[in-house]
N, CA, C and O atoms as a MOPAC input file, in Angstrom:
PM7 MOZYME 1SCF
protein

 N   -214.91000 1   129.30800 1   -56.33400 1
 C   -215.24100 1   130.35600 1   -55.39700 1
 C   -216.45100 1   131.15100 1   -55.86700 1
 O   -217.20700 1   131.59100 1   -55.00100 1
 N   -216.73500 1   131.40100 1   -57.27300 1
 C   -218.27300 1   131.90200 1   -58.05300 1
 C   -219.29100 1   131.73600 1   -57.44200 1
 O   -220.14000 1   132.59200 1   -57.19300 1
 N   -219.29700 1   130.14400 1   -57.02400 1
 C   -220.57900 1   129.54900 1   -56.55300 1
 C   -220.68400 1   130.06800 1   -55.10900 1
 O   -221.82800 1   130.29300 1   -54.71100 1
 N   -219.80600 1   130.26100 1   -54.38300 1
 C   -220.18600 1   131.01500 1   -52.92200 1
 C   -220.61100 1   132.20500 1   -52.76800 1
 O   -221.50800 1   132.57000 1   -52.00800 1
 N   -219.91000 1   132.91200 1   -53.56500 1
 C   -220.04000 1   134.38200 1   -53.93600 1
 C   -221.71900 1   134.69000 1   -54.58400 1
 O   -222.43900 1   135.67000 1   -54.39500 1
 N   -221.95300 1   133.55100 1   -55.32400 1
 C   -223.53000 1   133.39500 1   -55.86100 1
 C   -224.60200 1   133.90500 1   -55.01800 1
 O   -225.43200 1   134.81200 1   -55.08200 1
 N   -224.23200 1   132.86100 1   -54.09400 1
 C   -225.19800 1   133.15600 1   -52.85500 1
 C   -225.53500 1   134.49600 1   -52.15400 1
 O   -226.62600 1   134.58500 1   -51.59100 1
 N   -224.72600 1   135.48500 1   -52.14700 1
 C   -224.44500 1   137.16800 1   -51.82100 1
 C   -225.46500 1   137.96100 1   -53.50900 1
 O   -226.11200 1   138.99400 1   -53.34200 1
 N   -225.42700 1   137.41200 1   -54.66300 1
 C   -226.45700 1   137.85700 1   -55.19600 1
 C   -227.66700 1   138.99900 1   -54.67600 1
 O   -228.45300 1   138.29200 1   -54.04500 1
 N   -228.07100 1   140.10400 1   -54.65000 1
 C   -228.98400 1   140.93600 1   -53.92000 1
 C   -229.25000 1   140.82000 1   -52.60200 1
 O   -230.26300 1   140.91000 1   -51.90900 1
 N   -228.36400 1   140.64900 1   -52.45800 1
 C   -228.02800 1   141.06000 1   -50.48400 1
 C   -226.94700 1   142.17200 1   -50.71100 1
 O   -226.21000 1   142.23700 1   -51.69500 1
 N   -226.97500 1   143.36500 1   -49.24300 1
 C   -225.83300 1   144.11900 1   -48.99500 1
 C   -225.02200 1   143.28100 1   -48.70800 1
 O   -225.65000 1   142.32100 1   -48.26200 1
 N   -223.78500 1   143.05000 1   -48.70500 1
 C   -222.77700 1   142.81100 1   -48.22700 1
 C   -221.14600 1   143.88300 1   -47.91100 1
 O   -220.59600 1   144.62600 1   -48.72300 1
 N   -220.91500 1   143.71900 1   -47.10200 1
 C   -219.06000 1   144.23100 1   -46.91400 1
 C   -218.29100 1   143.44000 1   -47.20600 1
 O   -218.16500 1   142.37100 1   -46.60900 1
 N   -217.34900 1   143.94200 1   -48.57300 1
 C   -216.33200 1   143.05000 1   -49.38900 1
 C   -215.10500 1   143.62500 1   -48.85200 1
 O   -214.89100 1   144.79500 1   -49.16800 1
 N   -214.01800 1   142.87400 1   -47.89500 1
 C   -212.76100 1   143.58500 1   -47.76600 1
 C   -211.76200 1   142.85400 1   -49.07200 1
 O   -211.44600 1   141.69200 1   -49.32600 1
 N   -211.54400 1   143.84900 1   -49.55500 1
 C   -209.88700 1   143.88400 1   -50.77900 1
 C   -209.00300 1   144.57600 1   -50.29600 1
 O   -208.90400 1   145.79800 1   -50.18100 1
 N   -207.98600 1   143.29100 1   -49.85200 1
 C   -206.36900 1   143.70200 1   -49.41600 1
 C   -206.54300 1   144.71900 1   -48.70200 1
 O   -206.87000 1   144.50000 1   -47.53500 1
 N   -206.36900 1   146.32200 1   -49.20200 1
 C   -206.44200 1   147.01900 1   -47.86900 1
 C   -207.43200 1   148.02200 1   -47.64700 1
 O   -207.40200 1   148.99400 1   -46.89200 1
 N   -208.25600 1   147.65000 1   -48.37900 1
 C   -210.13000 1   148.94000 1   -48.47300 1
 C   -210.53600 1   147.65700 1   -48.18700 1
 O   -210.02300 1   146.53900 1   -48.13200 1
 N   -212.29900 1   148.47900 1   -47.92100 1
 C   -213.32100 1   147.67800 1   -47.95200 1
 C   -214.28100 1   148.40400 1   -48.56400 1
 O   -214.25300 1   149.60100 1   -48.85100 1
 N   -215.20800 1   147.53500 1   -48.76500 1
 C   -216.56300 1   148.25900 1   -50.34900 1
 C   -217.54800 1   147.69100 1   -50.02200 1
 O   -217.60600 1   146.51400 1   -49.66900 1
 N   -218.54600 1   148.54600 1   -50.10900 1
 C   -220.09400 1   147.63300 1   -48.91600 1
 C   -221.33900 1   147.93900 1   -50.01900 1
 O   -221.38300 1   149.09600 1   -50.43800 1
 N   -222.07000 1   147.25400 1   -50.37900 1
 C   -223.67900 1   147.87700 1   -51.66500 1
 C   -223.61700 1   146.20900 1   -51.72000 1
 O   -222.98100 1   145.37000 1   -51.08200 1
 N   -224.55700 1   146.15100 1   -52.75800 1
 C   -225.65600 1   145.18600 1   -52.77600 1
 C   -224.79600 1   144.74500 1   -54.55400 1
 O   -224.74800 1   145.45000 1   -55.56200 1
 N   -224.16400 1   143.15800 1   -54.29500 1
 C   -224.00800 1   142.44000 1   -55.11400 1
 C   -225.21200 1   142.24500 1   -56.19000 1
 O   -226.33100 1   141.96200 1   -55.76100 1
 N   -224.96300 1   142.41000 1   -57.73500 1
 C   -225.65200 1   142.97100 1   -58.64700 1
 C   -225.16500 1   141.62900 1   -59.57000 1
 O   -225.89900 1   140.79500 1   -60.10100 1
 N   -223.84500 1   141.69300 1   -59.58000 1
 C   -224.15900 1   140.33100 1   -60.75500 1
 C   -222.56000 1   139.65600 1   -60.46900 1
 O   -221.78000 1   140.17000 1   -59.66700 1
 N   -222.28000 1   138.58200 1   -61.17000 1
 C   -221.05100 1   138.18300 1   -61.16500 1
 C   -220.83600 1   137.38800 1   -62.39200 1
 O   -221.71700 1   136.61500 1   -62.76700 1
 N   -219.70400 1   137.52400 1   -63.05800 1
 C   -219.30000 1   137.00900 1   -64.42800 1
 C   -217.60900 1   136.97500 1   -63.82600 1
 O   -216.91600 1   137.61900 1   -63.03900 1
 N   -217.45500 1   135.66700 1   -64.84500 1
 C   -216.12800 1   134.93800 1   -65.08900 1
 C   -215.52200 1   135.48300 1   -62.92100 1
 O   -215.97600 1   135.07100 1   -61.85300 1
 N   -214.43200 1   136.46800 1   -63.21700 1
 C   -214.11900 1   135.99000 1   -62.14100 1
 C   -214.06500 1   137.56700 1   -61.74200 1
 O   -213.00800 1   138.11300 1   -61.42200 1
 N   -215.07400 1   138.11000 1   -61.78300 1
 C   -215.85100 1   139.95800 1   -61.69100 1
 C   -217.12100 1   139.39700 1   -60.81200 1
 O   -217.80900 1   138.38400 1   -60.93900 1
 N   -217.15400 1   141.00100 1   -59.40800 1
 C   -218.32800 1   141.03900 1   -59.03500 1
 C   -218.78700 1   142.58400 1   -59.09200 1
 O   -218.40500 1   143.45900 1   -58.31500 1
 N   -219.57400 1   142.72300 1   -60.03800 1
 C   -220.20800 1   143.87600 1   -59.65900 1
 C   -221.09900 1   143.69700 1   -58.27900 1
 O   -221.85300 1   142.81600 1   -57.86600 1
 N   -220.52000 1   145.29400 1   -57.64100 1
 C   -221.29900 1   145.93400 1   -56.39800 1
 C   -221.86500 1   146.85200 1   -56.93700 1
 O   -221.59700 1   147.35900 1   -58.02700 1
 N   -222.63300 1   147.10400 1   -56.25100 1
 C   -223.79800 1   148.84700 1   -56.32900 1
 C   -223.94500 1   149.02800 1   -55.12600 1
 O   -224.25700 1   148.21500 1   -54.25700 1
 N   -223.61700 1   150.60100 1   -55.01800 1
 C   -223.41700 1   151.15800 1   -53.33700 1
 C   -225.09400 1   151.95600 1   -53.22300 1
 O   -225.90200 1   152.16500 1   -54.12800 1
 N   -225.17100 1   152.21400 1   -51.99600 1
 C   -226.59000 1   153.09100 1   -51.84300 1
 C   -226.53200 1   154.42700 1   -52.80200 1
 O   -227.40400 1   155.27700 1   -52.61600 1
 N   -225.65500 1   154.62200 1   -53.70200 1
 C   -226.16300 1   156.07700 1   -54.23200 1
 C   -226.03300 1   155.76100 1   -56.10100 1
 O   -225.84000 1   156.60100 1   -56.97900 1
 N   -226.23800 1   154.11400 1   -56.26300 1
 C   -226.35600 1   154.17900 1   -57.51000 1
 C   -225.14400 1   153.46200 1   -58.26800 1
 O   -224.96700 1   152.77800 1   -59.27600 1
 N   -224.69000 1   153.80000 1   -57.61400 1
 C   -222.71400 1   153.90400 1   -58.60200 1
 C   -222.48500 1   152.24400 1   -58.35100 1
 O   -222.91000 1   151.44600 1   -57.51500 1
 N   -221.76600 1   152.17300 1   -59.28600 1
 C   -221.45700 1   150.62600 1   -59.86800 1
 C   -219.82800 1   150.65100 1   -59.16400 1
 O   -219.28300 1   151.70300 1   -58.83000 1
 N   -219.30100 1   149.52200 1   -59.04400 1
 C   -217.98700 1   149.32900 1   -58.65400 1
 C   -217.72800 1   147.76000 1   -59.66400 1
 O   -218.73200 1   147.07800 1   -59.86900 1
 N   -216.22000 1   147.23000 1   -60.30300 1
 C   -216.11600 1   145.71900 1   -60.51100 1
 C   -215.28800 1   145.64200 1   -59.40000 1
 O   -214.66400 1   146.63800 1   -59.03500 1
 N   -215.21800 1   144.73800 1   -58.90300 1
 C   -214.17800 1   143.88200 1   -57.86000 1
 C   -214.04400 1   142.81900 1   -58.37900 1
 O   -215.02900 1   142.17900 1   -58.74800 1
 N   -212.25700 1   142.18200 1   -58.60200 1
 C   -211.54500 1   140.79800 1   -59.32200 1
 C   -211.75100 1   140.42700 1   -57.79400 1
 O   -211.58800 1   141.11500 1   -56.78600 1
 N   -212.22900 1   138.89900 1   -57.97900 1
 C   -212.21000 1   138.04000 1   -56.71100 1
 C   -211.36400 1   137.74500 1   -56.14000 1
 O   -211.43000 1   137.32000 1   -54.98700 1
 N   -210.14800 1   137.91900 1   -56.91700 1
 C   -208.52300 1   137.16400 1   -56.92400 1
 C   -208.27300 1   137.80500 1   -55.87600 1
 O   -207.53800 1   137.21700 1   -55.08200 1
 N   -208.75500 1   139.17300 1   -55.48900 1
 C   -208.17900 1   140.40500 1   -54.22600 1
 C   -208.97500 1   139.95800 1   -53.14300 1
 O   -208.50400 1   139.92200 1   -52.00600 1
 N   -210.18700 1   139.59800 1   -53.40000 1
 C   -211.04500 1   139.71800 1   -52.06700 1
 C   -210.60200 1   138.73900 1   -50.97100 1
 O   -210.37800 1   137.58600 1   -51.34100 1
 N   -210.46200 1   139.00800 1   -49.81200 1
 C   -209.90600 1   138.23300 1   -48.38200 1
 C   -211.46300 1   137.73200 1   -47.46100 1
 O   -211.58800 1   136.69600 1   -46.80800 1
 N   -212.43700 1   138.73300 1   -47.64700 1
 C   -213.67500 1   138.39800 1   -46.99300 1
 C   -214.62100 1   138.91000 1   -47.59600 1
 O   -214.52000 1   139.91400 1   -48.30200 1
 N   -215.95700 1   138.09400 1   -47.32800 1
 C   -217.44000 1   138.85700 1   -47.93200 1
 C   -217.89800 1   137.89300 1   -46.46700 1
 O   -217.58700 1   136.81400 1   -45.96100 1
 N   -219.15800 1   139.45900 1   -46.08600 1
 C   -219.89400 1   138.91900 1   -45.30200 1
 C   -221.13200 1   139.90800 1   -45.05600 1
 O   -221.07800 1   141.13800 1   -45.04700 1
 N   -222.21800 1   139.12700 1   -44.86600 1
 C   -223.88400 1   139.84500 1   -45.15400 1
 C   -223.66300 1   141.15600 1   -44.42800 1
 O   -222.92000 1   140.90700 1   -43.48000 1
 N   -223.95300 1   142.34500 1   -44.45000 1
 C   -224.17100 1   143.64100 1   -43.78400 1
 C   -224.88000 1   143.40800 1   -42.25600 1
 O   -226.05700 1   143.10300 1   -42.06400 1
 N   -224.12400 1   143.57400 1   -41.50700 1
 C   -224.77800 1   143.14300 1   -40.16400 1
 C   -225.93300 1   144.12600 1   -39.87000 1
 O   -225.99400 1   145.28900 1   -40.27000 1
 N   -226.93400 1   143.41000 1   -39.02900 1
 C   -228.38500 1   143.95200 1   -38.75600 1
 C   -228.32600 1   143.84300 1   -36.95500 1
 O   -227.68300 1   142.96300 1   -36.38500 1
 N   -228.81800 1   144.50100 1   -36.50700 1
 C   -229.36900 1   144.29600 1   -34.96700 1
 C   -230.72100 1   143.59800 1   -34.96400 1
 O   -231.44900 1   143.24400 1   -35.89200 1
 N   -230.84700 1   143.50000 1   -33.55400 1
 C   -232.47500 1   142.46400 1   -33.24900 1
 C   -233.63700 1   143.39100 1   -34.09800 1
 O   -234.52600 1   142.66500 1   -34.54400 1
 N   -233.82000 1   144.85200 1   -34.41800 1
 C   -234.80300 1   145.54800 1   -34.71300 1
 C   -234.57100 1   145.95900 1   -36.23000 1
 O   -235.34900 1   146.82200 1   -36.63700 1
 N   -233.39800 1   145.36700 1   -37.35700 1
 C   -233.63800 1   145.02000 1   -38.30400 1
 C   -232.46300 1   146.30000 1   -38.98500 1
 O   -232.31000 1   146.26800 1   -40.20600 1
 N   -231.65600 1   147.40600 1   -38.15600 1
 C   -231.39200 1   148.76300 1   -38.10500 1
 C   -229.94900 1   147.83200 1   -38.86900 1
 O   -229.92400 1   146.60700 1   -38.98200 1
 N   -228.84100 1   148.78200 1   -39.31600 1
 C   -227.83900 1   148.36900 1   -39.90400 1
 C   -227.03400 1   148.77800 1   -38.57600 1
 O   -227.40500 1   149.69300 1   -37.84000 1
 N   -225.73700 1   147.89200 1   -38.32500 1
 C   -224.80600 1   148.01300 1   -37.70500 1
 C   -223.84400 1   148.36800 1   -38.09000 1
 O   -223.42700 1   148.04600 1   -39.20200 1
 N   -222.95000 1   149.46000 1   -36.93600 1
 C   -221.97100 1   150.31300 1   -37.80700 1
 C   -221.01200 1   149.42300 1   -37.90400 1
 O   -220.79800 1   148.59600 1   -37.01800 1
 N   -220.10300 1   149.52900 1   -39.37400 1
 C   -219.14300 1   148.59000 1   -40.05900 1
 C   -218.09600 1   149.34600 1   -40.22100 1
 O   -218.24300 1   150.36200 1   -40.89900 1
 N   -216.54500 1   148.99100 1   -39.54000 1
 C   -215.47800 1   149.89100 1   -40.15100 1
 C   -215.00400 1   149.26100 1   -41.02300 1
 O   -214.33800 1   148.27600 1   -40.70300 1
 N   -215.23400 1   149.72100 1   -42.97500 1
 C   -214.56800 1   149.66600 1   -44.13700 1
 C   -213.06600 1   150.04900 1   -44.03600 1
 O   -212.35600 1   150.03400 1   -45.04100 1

């Protein structure tokens, strides 16, 4: 599952775990850890073992972010 998760590397993405969700820009990934970084800096780890979905931060036709309920 590493190798999919790879691909999210410095892209935003929205990670739902079980029953939150956590949205910043995938920073690195080791063994079976993904560091996130949210827009204000702050680091988060997320175990993959929890995560149910990752998917790119949705954009509209003019490039604007679309609102996401976490």
């Amino acid at each position: 599952m590493n190798e999919l998760i790879k691909n999210y590397i410095g892209k935003e993405v929205v990670i739902y775990v079980s029953s939150s969700g956590v949205s910043g820009v995938v920073t690195k990934i080791e063994d079976n850890w993904i560091e996130v970084e949210n827009k204000n800096g702050q680091k988060q780890l997320l175990n993959a073992d929890y995560i149910s979905r990752i998917q790119e931060y949705p954009r509209n036709k003019k490039g604007k972010k679309k609102l996401v309920a976490v």
